[in-house]
N, C-alpha and C positions, 0 to 999 in steps of 0.2 A: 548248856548251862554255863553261866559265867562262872570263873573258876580264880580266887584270889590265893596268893602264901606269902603271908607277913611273918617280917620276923623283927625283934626290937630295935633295928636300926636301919630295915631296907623293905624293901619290896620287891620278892625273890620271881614270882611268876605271875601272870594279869593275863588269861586269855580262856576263849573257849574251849570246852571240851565236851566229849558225850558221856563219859566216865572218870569217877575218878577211885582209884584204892587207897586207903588208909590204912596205919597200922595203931589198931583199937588197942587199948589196955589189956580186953580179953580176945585178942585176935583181930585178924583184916577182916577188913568190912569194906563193899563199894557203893557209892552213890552216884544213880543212874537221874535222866531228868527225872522231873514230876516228883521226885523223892518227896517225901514226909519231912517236915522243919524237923530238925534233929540237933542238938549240943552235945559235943563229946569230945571227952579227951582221948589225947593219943599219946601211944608211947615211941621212943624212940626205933624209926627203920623206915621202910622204905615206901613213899607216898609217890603214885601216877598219876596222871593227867593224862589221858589216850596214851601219848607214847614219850610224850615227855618223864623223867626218873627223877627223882630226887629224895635224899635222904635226908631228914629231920632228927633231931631233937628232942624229939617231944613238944606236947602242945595241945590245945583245942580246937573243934572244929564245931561251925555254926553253917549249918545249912535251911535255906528258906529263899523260897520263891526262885528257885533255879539259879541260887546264887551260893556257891560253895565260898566259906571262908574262912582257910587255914591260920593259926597265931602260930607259930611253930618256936619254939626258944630259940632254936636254928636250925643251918640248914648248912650241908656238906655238898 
């Protein structure tokens, strides 16, 4: 699945991956392909891509059609 993380003034990561972990408001959750179209927000900690790390901010995530896409306030 394609895998975006925007943040309000860049464009932090643009590639594929076969997973990815968020950290949900009520907990991590992962989205694997073929996922179910999903919107959610997310709270501040630590977001994967396979093996790529990155720490957010908090933020929303919209998934559909094998296309992950993170808004993140930021990203550390």
């Amino acid at each position: 699945m394609f895998v975006e993380i925007i943040t309000p003034d860049r464009k932090v990561f643009s590639a594929e991956a076969s997973v990815v972990t968020l950290p949900g408001v009520n907990g991590s959750f992962q989205i694997l392909n073929d996922h179910a179209a999903i919107v959610s927000t997310l709270a501040k900690g630590e977001l994967t891509a396979d093996k790529e790390v990155f720490q957010i901010e908090g933020g929303v995530v919209e998934v559909l059609n094998n296309r992950v896409l993170v808004l993140a306030e930021g990203v550390n």
